[in-house]
N, C-alpha and C positions, 0 to 999 in steps of 0.2 A: 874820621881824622882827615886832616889837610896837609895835601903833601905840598912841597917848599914851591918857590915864587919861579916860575919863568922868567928870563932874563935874557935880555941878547942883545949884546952893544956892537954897536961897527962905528966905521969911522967911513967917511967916503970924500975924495977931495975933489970941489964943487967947480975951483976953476978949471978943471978938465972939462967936465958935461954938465947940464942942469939935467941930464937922464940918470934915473939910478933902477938897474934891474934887483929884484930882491925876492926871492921866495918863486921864481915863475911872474912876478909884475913887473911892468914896467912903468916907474912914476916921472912925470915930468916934475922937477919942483922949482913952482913959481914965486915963493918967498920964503925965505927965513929969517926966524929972532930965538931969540933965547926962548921965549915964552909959546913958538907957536911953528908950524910947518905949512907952508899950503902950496898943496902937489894937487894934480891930475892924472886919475889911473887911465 
C-alpha cells in the first residue's frame, strides 16, 4: 500500500535576500519563473 503524497508549501519574500535557509541549506537563488528555479547550495 502507498501512503498519501508529501507536501510542503512556503512562501519566502525574495526582495529581502536572494539567500533562503531551508531544512539545514542554505540556497542562493539566482533566477526565478514560474516554470523553473535556479539556486546554488
Amino acid at each position: 500500500m502507498v501512503g498519501p503524497a508529501f507536501n510542503n508549501n512556503v512562501e519566502y519574500d525574495m526582495s529581502e535576500s536572494a539567500q533562503i535557509g531551508y531544512k539545514g541549506m542554505l540556497l542562493e537563488i539566482i533566477e526565478t519563473t514560474n516554470q523553473h528555479i535556479k539556486y546554488k547550495v
